[in-house]
Kinemage of the C-alpha trace (Angstrom):
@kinemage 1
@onewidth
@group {chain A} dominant
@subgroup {mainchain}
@vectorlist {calphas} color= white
{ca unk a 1} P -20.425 28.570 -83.746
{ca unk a 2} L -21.076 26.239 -80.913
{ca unk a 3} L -19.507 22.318 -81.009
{ca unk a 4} L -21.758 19.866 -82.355
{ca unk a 5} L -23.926 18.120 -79.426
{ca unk a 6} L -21.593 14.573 -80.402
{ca unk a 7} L -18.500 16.309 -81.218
{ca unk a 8} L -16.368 15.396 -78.075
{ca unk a 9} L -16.139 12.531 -75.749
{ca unk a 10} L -15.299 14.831 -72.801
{ca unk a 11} L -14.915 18.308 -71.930
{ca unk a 12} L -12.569 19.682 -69.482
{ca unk a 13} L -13.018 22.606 -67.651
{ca unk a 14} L -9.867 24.456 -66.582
{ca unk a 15} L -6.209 23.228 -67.274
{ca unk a 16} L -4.218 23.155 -64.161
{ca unk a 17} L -2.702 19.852 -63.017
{ca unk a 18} L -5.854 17.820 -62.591
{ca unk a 19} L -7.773 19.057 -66.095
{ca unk a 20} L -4.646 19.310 -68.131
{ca unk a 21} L -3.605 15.593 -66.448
{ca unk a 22} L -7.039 14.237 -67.647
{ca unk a 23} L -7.106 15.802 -71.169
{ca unk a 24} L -3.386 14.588 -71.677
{ca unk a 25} L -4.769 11.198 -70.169
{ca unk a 26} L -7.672 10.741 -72.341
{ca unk a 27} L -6.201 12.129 -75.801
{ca unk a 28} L -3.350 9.165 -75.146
{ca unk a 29} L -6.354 6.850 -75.641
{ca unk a 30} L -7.593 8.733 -78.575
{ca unk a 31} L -10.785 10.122 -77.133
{ca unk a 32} L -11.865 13.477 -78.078
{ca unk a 33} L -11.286 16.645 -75.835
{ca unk a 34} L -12.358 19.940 -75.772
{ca unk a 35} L -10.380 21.958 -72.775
{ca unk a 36} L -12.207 25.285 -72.053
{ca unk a 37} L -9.774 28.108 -69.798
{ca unk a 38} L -11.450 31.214 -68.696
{ca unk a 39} L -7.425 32.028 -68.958
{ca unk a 40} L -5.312 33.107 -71.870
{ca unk a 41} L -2.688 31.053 -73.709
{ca unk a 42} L -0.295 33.807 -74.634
{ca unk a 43} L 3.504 32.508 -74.603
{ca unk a 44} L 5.247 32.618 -70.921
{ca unk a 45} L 7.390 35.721 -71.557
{ca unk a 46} L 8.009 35.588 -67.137
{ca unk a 47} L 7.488 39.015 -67.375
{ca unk a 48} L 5.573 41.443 -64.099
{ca unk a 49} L 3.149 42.269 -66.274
{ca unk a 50} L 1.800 39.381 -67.479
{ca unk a 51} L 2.030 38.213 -63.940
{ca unk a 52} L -0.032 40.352 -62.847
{ca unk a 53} L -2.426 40.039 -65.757
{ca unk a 54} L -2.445 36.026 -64.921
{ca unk a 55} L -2.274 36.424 -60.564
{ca unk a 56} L -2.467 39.573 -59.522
{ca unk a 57} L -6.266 40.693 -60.782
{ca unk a 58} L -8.111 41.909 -57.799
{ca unk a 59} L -11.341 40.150 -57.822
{ca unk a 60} L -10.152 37.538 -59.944
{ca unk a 61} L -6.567 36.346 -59.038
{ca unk a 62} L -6.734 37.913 -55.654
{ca unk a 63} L -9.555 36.892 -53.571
{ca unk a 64} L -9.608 38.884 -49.799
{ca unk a 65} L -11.700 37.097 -47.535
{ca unk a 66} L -13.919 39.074 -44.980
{ca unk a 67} L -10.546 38.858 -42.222
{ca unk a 68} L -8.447 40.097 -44.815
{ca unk a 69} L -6.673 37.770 -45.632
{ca unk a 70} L -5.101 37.022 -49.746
{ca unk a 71} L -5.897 34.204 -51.250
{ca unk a 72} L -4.233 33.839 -54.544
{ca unk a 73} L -4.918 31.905 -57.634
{ca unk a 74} L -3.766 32.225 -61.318
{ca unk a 75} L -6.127 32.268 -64.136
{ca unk a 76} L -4.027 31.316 -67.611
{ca unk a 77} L -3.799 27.630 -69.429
{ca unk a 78} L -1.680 25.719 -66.940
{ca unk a 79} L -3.123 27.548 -63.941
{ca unk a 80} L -0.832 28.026 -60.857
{ca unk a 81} L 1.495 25.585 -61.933
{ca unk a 82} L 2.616 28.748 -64.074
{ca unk a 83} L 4.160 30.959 -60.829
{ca unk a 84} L 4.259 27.863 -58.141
{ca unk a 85} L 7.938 27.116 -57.161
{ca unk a 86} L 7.740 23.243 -58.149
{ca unk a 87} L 8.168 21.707 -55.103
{ca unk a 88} L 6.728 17.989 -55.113
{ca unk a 89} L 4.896 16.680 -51.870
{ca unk a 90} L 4.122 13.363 -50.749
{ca unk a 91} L 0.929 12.174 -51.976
{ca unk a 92} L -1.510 11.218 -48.233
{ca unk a 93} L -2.955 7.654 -49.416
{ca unk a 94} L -3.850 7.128 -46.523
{ca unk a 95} L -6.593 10.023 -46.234
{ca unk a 96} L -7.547 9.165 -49.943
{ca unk a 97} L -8.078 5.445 -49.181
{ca unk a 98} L -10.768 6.015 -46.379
{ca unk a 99} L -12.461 7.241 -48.623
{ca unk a 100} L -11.879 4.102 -51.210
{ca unk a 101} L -9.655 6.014 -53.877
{ca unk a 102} L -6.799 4.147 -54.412
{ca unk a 103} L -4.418 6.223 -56.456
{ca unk a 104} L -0.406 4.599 -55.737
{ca unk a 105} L 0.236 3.386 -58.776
{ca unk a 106} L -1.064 6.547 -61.291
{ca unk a 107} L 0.831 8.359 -58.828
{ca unk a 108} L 4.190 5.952 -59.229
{ca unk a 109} L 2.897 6.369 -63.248
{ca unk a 110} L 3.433 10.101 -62.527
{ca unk a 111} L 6.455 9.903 -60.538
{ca unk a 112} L 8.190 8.253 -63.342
{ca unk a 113} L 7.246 10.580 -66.186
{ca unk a 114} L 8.265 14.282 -64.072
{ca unk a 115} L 11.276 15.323 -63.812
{ca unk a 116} L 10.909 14.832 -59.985
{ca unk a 117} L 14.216 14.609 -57.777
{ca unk a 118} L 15.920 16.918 -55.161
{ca unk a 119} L 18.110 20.027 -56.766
{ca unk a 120} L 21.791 19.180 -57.917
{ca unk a 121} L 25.098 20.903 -55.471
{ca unk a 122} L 25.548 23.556 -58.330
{ca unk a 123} L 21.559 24.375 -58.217
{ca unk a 124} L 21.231 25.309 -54.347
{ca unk a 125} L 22.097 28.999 -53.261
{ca unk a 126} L 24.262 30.010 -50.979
{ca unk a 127} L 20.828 31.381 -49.131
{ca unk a 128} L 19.284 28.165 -49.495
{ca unk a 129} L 22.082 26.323 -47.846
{ca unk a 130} L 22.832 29.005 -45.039
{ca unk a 131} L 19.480 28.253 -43.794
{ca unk a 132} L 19.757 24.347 -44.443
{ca unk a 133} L 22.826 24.121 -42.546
{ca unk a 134} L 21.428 26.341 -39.735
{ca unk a 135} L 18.520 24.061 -39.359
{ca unk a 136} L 20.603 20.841 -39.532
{ca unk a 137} L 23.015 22.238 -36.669
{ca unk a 138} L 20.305 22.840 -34.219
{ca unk a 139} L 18.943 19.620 -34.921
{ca unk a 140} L 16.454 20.473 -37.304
{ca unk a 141} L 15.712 17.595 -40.135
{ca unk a 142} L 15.750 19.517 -42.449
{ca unk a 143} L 16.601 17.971 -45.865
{ca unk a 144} L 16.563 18.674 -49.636
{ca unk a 145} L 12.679 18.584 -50.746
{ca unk a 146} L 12.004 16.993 -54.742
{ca unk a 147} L 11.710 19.532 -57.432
{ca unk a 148} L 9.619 19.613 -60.505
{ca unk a 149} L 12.563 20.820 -62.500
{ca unk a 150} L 14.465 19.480 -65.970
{ca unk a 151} L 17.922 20.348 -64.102
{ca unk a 152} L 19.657 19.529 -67.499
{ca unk a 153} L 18.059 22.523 -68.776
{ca unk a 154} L 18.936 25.223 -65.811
{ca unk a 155} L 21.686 27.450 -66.719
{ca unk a 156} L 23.503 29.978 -63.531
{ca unk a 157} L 22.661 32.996 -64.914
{ca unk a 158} L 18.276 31.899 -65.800
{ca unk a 159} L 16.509 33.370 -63.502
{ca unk a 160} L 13.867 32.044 -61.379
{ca unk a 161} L 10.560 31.425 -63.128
{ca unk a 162} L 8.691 33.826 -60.250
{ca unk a 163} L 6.475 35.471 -63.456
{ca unk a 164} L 6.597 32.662 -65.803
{ca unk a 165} L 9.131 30.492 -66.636
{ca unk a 166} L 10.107 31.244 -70.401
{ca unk a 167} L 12.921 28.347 -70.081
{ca unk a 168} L 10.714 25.603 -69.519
{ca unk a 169} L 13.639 24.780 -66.618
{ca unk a 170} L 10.415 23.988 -64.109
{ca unk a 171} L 7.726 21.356 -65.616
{ca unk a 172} L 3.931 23.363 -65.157
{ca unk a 173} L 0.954 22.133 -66.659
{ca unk a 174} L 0.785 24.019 -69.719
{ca unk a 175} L 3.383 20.700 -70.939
{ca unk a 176} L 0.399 18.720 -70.400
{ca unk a 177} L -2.126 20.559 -72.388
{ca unk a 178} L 0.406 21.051 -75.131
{ca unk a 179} L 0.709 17.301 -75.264
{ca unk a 180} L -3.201 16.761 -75.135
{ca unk a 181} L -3.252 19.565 -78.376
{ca unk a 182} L -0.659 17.161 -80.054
{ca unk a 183} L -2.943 14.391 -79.533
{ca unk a 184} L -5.965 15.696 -81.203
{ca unk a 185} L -7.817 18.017 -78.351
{ca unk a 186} L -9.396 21.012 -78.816
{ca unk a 187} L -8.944 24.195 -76.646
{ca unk a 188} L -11.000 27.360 -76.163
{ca unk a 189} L -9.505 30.261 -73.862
{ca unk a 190} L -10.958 33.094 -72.537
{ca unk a 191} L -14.049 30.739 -71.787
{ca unk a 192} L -15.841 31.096 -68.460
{ca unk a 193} L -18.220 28.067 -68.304
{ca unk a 194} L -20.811 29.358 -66.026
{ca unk a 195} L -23.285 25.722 -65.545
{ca unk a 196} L -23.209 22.243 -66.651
{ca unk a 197} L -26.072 21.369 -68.755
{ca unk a 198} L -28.161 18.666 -67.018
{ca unk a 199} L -31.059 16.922 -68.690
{ca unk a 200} L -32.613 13.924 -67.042
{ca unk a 201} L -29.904 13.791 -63.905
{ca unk a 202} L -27.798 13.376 -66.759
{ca unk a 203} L -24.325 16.011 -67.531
{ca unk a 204} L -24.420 16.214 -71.678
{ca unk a 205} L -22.126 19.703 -71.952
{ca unk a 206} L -21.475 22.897 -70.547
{ca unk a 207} L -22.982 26.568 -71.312
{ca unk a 208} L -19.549 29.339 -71.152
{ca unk a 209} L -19.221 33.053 -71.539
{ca unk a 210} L -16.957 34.165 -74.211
{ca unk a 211} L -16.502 37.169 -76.598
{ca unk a 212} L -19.298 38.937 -75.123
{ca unk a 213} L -21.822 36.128 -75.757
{ca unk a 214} L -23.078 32.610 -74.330
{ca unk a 215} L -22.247 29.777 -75.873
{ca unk a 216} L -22.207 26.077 -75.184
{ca unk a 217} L -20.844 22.813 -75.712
{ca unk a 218} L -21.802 18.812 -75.371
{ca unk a 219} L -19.722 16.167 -75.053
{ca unk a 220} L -20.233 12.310 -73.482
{ca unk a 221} L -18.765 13.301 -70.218
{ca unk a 222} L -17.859 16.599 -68.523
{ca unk a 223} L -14.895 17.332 -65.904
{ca unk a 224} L -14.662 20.167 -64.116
{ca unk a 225} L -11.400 21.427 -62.550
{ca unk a 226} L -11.787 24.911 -62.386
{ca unk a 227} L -10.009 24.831 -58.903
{ca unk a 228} L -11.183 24.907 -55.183
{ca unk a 229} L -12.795 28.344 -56.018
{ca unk a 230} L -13.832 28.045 -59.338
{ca unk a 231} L -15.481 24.308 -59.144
{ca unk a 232} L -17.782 25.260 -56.596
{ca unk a 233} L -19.162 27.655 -58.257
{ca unk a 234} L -19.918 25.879 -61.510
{ca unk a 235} L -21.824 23.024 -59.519
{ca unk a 236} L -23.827 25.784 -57.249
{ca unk a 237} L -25.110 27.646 -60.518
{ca unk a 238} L -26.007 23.554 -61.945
{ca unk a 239} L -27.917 23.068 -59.383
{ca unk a 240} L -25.612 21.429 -56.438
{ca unk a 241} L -26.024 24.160 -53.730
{ca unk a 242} L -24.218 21.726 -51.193
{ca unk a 243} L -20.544 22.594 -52.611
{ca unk a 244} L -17.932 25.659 -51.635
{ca unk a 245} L -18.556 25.046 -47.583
{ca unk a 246} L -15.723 23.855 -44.945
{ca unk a 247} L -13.021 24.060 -46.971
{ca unk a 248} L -9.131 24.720 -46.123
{ca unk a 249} L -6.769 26.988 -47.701
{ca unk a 250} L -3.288 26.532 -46.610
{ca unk a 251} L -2.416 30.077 -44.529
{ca unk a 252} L 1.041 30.736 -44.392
{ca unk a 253} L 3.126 33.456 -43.070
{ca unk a 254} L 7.430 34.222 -43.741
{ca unk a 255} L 10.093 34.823 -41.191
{ca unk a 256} L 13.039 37.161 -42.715
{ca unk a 257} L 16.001 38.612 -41.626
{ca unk a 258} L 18.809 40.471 -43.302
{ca unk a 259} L 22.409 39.152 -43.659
{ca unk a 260} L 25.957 41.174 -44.495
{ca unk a 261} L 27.604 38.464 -46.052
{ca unk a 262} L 25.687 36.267 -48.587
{ca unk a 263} L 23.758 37.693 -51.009
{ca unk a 264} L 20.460 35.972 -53.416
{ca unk a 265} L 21.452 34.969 -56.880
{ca unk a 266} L 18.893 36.146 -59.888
{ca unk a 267} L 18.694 32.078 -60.285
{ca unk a 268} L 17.776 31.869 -56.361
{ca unk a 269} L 15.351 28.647 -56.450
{ca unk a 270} L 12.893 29.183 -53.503
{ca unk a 271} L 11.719 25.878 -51.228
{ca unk a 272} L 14.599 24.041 -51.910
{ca unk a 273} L 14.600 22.137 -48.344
{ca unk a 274} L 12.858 21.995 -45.396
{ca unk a 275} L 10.582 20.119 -43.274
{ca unk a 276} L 7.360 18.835 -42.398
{ca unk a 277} L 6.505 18.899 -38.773
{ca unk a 278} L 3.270 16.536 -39.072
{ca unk a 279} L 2.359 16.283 -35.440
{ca unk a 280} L 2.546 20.153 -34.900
{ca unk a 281} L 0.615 20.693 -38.693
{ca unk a 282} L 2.653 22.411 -40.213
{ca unk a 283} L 5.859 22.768 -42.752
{ca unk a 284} L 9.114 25.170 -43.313
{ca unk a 285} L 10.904 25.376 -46.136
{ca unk a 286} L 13.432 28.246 -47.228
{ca unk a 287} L 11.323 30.567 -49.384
{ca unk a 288} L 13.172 33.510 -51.702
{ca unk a 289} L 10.757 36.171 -53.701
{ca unk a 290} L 10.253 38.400 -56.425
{ca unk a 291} L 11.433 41.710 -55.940
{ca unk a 292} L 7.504 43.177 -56.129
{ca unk a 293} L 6.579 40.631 -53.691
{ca unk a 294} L 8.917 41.516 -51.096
{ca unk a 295} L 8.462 45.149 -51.085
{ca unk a 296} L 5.036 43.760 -50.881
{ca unk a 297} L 5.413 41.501 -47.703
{ca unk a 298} L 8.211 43.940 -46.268
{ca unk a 299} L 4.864 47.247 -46.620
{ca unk a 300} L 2.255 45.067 -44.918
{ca unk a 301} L 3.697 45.445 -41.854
{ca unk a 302} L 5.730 48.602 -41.989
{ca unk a 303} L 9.207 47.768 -42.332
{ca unk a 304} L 9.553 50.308 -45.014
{ca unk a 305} L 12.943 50.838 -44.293
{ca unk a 306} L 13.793 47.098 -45.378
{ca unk a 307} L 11.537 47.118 -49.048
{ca unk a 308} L 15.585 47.460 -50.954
{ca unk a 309} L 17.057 44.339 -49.395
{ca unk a 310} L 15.871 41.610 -50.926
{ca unk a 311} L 18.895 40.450 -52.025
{ca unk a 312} L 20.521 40.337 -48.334
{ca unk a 313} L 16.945 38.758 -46.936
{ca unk a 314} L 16.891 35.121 -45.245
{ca unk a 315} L 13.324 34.180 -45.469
{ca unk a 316} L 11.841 31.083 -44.167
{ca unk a 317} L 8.012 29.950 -45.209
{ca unk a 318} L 5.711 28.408 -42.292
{ca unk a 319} L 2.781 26.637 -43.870
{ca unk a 320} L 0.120 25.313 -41.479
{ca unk a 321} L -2.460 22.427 -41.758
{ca unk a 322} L -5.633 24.762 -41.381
{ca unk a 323} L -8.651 23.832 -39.955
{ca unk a 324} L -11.460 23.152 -42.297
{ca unk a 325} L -14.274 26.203 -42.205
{ca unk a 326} L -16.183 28.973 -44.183
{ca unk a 327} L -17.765 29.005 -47.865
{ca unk a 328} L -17.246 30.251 -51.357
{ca unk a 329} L -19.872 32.655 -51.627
{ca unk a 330} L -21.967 32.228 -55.603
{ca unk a 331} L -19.701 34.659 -57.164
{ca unk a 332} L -16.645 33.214 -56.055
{ca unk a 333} L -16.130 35.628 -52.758
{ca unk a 334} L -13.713 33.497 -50.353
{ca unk a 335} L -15.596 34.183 -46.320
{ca unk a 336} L -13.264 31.963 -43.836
{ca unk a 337} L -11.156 33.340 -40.483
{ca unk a 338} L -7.770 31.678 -39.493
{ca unk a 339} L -9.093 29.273 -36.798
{ca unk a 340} L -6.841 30.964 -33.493
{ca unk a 341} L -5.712 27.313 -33.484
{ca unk a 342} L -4.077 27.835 -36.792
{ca unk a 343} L -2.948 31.229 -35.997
{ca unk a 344} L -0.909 29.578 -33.420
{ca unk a 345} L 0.420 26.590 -35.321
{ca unk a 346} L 2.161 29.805 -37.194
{ca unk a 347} L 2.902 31.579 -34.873
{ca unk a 348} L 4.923 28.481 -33.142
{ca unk a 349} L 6.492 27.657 -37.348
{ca unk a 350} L 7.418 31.742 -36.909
{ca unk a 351} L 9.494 31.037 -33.468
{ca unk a 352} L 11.570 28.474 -35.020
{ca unk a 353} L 12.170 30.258 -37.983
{ca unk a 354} L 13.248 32.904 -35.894
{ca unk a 355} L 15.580 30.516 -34.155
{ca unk a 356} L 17.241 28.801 -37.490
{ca unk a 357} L 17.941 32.584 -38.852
{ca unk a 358} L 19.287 34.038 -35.913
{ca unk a 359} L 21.855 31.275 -35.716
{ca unk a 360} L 22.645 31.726 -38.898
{ca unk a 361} L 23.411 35.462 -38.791
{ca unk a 362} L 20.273 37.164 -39.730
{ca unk a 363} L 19.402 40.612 -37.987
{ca unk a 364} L 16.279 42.749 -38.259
{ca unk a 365} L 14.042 39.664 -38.155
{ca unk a 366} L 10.588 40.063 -38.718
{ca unk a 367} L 6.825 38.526 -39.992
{ca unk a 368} L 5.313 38.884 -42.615
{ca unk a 369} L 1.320 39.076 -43.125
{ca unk a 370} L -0.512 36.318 -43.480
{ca unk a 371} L -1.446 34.641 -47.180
{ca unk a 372} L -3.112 31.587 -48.084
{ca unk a 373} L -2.577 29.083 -51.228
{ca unk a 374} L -4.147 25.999 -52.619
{ca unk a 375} L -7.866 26.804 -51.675
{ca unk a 376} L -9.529 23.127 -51.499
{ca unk a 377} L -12.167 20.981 -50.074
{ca unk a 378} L -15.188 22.318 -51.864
{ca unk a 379} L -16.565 19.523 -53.493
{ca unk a 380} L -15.303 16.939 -51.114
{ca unk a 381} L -14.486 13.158 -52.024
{ca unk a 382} L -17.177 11.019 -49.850
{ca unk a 383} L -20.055 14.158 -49.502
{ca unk a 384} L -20.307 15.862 -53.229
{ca unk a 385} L -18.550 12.720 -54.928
{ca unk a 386} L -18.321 9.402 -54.707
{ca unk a 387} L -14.759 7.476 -54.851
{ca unk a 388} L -14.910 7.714 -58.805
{ca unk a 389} L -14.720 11.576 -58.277
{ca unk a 390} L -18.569 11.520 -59.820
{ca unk a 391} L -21.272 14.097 -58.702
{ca unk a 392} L -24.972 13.578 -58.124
{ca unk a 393} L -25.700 13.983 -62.195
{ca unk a 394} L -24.556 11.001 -64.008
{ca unk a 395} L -21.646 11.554 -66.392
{ca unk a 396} L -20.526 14.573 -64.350
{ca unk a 397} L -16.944 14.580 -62.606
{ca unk a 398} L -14.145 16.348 -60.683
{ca unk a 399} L -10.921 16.590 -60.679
{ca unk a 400} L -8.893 19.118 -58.865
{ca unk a 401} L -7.564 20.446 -55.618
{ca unk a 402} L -11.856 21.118 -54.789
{ca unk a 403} L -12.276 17.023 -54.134
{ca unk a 404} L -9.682 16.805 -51.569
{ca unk a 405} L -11.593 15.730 -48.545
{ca unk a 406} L -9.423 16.650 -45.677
{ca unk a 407} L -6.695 19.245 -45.002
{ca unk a 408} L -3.153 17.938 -44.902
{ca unk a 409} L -1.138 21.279 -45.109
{ca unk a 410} L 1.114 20.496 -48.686
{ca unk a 411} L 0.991 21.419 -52.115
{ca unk a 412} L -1.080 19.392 -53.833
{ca unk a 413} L 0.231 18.929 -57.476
{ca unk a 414} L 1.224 15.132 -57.204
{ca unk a 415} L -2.008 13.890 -55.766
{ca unk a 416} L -3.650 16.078 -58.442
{ca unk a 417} L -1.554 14.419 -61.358
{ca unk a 418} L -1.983 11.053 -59.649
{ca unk a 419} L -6.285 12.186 -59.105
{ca unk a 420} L -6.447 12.954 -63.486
{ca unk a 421} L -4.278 9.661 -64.310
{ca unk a 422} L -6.793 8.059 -62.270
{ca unk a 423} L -9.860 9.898 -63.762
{ca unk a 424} L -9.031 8.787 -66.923
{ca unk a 425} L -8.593 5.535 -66.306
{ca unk a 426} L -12.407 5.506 -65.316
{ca unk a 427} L -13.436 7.563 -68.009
{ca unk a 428} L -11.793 5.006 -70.857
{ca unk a 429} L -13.131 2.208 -69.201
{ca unk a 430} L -9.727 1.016 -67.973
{ca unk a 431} L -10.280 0.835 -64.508
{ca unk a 432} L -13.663 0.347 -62.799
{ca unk a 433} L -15.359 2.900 -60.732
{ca unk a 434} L -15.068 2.208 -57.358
C-alpha cells in the first residue's frame, strides 16, 4: 500500500551520513520522515558474508570503470559508514564558502556530539606505531589522525569492524537512523527509488522499486542522498540530464612490506596516523586489512607467494586529490581514467611509503593495484544546486558526498554530517536559504 500523498513532511533517500544526518535532524524537530534504502537492515553480525552481500556485489557494490579500475560502495542502512575505518577529516570551509555554504558551526554541532578524538596509547598497534615512529624519524609529520570511535567501549581482544562492526566500538550511520526511528520516522529497505515525481517544477514524492513492483511515495519535501553514484542517477531519470559528469573519486594505491618481528593484532585499527601532504595532493596514513582483502591486493599483482602474511605486512595507504573527469553512465556504470597527473601524485605517495617502511625494517616491498573510494561531485554545489543544496524543481534537495563541488582528496563524513545538520536547518525553517 503506497503512503498517503500528505503523510510525510520529507522523504529521504538513502541513509549514509548525509540522509541518515537529515532524517535524525528533522525527526529532532518532530517532522515526519520516511527514509527509503535500496539496502537491507539486517543486524551487523561483521561477518565475510554479509560483507560481501553489503560491498562486494559486482555490478552493485563494485563498480569497474572502463580502465579497470574498483570503485567500491556499500549498499545497507548506514551505507559505507558500515566497513569505513572511522577516520575523521577536516571539514574544507573554505571550498564550501565560495560557493556561499557556510557550514562551521553544524559542523562544531557535530564535532561535539561524535565520539571524535585521536586513539588512546593502549588502542594503537605495535604496526601502527612502527610506521608512526618511522615517519616521525625521517622527518615525516606524521601524527595521530581523530577517530570516530567510543574508545570506552573497545576491548584488546574485539576485532576490527572490517565486515561490520557488531560492537558498536566505531560510530556509523546506522546510530543515526536508529535515532531518527526513535523519533517517529518511518523506514522502507530494499527500496530502489528510481525518479522523483515532479508536477509543475515542483518535487511532491518519489516512485521506488520494491518486492517486484513500483510503488511510490509523497511527502512536502524530498532529499536525495543516494551517494555520488546513486544521486545522479535518480535526477537523470527526473529529468536533470546535466548531473553524474566531472566528478572525482579518490584513487588510492598501498605500499607493503613484510616484517620478522612485529606481528598485526586481530584488534589492528587501520589509519590510525598519518599525514596530509596538501601541496603535493595527496595523504598517507598506515592502513591494515582484512585477511580476504589482502590476498586480494597481494593477487592483483602477482605476489602470490606473499597472500599468507598478512599478519607480518606493513602497509601504508597513498590517497591522491584526483582530478575532476568522466560520467556516471544512466545505469550507474562509473567511465573515468586516472588523469597521468594523478597517477603520478601516487606514484610519488608510493616512493615515500617505500622510504618510511624500509627504515623501519620491512622487506619484500611492493604496490598494490589501484582502487578508488568516496565517488563525488555529481550534482555539484553552484551548477546542479544552489547554496541551499536545492535542484532546479522546487522542494527538491541533496545531500551527500554527490554536492561536493571540488576534489579535496579526504574522507568526507564530517562535511557530510555538518552538510545534513545544515539541510535541516533549512528544511525546518531554522536557518534561511542562502
Amino acid at each position: 500500500m503506497e503512503p498517503a500523498r500528505r503523510e510525510y513532511d520529507a522523504i529521504v533517500v538513502g541513509t549514509g551520513p548525509g540522509g541518515a544526518t537529515v532524517a535524525r535532524e528533522l525527526t529532532r524537530r518532530k517532522r515526519r520522515v520516511l527514509m527509503l534504502e535500496w539496502g537491507s537492515a539486517e543486524p551487523i553480525k561483521g561477518t565475510p558474508w554479509q560483507a560481501f552481500k553489503w560491498f562486494g556485489i559486482p555490478g552493485k557494490d563494485i563498480l569497474i570503470t572502463d580502465r579497470l579500475l574498483g570503485v567500491v560502495r556499500a549498499v545497507c542502512t548506514g551505507g559505507s559508514t558500515i566497513f569505513y575505518y572511522g577516520t575523521c577529516f577536516p571539514t574544507p570551509f573554505e571550498m564550501l564558502e565560495k560557493y556561499g555554504v557556510h557550514i562551521r558551526d553544524e559542523v562544531a554541532e557535530a564535532r561535539g556530539e561524535l565520539p571524535v578524538a585521536p586513539l588512546k596509547d593502549e588502542m594503537v598497534s605495535p604496526m601502527a606505531r612502527r610506521i608512526m615512529d618511522s615517519a616521525v624519524s625521517l622527518g615525516y609529520d606524521w601524527r595521530l589522525l581523530d577517530k570516530y570511535m567510543y574508545q570506552d567501549r573497545w576491548q584488546p581482544d574485539f576485532p576490527f569492524g572490517y565486515y561490520g562492526d557488531p560492537h558498536r566500538v566505531r560510530w556509523d550511520a546506522r546510530m543515526f537512523v536508529e535515532e531518527a526511528l526513535e523519533n517517529g520516522a518511518a523506514i522502507i529497505n530494499h527500496a530502489r527509488v528510481t525518479r522523483v515525481l515532479v508536477e509543475n517544477n515542483k518535487a511532491v514524492g518519489v516512485e521506488y522499486a520494491s518486492g517486484g513492483a513500483t510503488h511510490r511515495a509523497y511527502a512536502a519535501d524530498v532529499v536525495i542522498s543516494a551517494g555520488g553514484l546513486g544521486s545522479p542517477v535518480i535526477l537523470r531519470n527526473s529529468g536533470m540530464r546535466r548531473a553524474g559528469y566531472d566528478f572525482f573519486f579518490d584513487p588510492l594505491i598501498t605500499v607493503c612490506g613484510e616484517v620478522k618481528d612485529v606481528r598485526a593484532r586481530v584488534s589492528e585499527i587501520p589509519m590510525t596516523a598519518g599525514l596530509h601532504l596538501e601541496e603535493e595532493g595527496y595523504m598517507m596514513t598506515d592502513m591494515s586489512v582484512p585477511l580476504l582483502l589482502d590476498m586480494l591486493f597481494t593477487a592483483q599483482v602477482f605476489r602470490f607467494h606473499r597472500m599468507f602474511s598478512q599478519r607480518k605486512m606493513l602497509r601504508i595507504m597513498i590517497k591522491a586529490q584526483d582530478t575532476l573527469g568522466g560520467r556516471i553512465t544512466d545505469r550507474g556504470g562509473v567511465r573515468k581514467r586516472l588523469a597521468e597527473q594523478d597517477r603520478q601524485k601516487l606514484l610519488r605517495g608510493a616512493a615515500r611509503a617505500r622510504e618510511i617502511l624500509q627504515h623501519a625494517g620491512a622487506k619484500g616491498i611492493f604496490n598494490s593495484w589501484y582502487l578508488a573510494s568516496h565517488p563525488g561531485g555529481t550534482v555539484k554545489i553552484g551548477d546542479i544546486l544552489d547554496a541551499g543544496l536545492k535542484t532546479e524543481y522546487d522542494h527538491l534537495y541533496v545531500c551527500d558526498c554527490s554536492v561536493i563541488p571540488e576534489a579535496w582528496g579526504l574522507p568526507p563524513t564530517l562535511t557530510l554530517i555538518g552538510l545534513g545538520k545544515y539541510l535541516a536547518k533549512i528544511l525546518s525553517g531554522e536557518k534561511k536559504a542562502p
